[in-house]
N, CA and C atoms as a LAMMPS dump frame, in Angstrom:
ITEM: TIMESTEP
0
ITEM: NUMBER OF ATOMS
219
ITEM: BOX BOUNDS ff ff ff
-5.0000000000000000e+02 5.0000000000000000e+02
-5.0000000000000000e+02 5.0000000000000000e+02
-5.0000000000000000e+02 5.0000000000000000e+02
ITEM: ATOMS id mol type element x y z
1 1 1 N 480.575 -467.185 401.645
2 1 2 C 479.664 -467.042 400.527
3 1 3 C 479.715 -468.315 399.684
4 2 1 N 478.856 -468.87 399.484
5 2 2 C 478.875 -470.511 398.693
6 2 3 C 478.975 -470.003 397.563
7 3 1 N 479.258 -471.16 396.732
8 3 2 C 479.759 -471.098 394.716
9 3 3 C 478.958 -471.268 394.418
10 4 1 N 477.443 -472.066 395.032
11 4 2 C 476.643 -472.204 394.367
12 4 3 C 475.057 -471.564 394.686
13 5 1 N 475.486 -470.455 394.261
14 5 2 C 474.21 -469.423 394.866
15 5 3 C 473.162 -469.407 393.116
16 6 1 N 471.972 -468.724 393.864
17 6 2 C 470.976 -469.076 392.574
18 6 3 C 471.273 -467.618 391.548
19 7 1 N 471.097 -467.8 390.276
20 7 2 C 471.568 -466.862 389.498
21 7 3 C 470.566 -465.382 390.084
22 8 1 N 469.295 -465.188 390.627
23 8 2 C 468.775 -463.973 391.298
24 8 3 C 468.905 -463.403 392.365
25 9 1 N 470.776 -464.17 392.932
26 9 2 C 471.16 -463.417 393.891
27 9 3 C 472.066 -462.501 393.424
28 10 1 N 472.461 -462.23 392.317
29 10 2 C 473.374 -461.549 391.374
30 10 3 C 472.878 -460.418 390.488
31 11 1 N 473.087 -458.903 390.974
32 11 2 C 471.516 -458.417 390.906
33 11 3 C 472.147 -457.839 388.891
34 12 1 N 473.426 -458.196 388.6
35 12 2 C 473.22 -458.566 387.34
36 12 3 C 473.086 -459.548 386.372
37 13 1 N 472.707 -460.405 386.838
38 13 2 C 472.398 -461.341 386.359
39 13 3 C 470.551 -461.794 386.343
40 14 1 N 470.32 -460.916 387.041
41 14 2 C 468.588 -461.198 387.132
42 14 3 C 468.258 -461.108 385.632
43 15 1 N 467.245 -461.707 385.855
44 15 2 C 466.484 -461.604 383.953
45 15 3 C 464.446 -460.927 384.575
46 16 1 N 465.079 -459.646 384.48
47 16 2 C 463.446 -458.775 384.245
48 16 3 C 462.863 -458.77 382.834
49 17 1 N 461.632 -458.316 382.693
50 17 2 C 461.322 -458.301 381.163
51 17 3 C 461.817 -456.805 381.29
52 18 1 N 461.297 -456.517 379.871
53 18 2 C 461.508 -455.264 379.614
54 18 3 C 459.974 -454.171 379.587
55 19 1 N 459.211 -454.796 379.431
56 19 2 C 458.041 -453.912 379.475
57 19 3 C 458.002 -453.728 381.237
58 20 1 N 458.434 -454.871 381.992
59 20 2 C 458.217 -454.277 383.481
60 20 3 C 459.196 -453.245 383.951
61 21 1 N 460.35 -453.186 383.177
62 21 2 C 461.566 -452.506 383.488
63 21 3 C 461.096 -451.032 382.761
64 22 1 N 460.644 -451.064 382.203
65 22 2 C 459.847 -449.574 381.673
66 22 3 C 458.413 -448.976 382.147
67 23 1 N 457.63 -450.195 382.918
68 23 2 C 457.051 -449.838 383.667
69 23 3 C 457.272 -449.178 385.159
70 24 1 N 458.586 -449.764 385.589
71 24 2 C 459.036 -449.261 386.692
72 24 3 C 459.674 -447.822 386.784
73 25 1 N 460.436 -447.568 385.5
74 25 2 C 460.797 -446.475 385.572
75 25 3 C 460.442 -445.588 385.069
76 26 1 N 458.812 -445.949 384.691
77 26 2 C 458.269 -444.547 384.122
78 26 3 C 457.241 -444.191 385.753
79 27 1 N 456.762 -445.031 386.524
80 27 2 C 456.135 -444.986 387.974
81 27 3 C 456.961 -444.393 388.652
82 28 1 N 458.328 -444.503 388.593
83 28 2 C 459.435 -444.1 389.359
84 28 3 C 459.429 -442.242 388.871
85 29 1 N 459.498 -442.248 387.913
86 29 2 C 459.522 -440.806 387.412
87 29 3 C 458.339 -439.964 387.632
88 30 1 N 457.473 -440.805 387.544
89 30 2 C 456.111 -439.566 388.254
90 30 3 C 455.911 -439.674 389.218
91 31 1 N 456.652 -440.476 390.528
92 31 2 C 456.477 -440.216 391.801
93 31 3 C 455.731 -441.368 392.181
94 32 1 N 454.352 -442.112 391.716
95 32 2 C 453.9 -443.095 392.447
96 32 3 C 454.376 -444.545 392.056
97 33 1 N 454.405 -444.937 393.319
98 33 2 C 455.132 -446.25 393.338
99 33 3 C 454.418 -447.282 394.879
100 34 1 N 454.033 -447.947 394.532
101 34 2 C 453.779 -448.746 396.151
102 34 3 C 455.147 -449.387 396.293
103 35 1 N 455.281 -449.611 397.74
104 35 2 C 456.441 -450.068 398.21
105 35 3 C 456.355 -451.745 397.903
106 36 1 N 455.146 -452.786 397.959
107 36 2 C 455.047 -453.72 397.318
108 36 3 C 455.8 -454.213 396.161
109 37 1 N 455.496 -452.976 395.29
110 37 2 C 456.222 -453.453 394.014
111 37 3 C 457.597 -453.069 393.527
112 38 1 N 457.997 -451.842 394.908
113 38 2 C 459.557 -451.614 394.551
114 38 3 C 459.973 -453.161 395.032
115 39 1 N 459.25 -453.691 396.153
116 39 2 C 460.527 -454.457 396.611
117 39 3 C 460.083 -455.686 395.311
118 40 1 N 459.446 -455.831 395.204
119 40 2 C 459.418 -457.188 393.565
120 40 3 C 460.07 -456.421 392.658
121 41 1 N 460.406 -455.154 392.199
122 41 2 C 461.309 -454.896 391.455
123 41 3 C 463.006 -454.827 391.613
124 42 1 N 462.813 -454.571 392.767
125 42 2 C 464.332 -455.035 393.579
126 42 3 C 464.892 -456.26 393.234
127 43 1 N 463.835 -457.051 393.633
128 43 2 C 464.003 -458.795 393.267
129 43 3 C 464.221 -459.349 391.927
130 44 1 N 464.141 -458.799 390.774
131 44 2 C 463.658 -458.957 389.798
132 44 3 C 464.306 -458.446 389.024
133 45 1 N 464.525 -457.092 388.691
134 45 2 C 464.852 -456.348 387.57
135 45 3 C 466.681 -455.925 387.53
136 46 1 N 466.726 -456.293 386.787
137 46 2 C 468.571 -455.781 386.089
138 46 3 C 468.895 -454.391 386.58
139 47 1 N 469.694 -454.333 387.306
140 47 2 C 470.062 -452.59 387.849
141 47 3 C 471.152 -451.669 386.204
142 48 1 N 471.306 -452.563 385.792
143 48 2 C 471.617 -451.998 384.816
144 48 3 C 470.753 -452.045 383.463
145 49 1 N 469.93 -452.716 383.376
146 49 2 C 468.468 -452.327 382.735
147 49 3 C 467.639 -451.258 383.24
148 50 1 N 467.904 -450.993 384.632
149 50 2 C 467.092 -450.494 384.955
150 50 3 C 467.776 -448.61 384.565
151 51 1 N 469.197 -448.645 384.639
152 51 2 C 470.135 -447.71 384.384
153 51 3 C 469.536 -446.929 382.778
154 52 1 N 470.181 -447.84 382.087
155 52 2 C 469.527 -447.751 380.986
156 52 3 C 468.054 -447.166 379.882
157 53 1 N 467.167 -447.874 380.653
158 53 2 C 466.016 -447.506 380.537
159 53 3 C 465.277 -446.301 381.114
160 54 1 N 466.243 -445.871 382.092
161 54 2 C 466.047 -444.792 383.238
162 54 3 C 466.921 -443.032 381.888
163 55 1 N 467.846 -443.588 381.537
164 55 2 C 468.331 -442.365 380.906
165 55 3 C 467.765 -442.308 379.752
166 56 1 N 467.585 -443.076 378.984
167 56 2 C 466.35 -443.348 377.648
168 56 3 C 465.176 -442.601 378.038
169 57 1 N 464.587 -442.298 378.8
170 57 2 C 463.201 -441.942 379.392
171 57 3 C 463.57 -440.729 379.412
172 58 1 N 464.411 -440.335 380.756
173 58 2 C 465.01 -438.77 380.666
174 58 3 C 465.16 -438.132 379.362
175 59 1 N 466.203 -438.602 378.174
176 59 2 C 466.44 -438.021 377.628
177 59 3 C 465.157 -437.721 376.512
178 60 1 N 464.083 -439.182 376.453
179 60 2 C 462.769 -438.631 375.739
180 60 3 C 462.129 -437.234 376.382
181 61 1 N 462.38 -437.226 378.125
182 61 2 C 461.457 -436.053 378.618
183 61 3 C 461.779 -434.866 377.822
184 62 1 N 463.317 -434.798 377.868
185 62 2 C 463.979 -433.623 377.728
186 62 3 C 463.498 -432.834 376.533
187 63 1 N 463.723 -433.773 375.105
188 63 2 C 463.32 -433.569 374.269
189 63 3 C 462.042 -433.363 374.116
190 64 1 N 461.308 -434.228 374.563
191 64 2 C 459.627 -433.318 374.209
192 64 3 C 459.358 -432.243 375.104
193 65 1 N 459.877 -431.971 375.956
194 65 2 C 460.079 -430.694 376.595
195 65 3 C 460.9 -429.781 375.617
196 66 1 N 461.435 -429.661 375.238
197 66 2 C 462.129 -428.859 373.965
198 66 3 C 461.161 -428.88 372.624
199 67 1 N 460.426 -429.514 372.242
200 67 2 C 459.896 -429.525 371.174
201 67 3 C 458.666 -428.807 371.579
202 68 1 N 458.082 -429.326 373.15
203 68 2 C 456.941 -428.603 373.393
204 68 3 C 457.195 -426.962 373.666
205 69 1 N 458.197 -426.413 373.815
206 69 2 C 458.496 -424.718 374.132
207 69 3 C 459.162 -424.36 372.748
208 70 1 N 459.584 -424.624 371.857
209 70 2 C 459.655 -424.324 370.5
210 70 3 C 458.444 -424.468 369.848
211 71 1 N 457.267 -425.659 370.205
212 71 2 C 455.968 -425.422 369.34
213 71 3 C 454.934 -424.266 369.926
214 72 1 N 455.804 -423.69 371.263
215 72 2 C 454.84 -422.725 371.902
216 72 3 C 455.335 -421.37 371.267
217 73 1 N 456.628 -421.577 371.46
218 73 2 C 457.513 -420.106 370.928
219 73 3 C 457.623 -420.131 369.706
């Protein structure tokens, strides 16, 4: 393995934005996704941004799912 590898072989060290990193994991959560753009997100995006942004989302679902069956009940 050489010392001098490029910093986007280091899949923490990648630098994604953040609006694409929330774009990905809100596509990811409703199911459509082209395989095109998983693999540019593969390439691209912080797995621990992507961690992140992934339980942030969940835990918004959760909650407006709770707010929406308390504004029903």
């Amino acid at each position: 393995m050489p010392l001098n590898r490029p910093l986007g072989d280091k899949p923490h060290m990648r630098k994604g934005s953040l609006l694409r990193t929330v774009r990905a994991v809100a596509w990811s959560l409703i199911g459509l996704r082209k395989g095109s753009e998983y693999e540019q997100d593969v390439e691209k995006l912080n797995p621990l941004h992507i961690i992140v942004v992934g339980l942030i989302a969940v835990f918004l679902l959760v909650i407006g799912l709770i707010g929406l069956v308390n504004w029903i009940v």
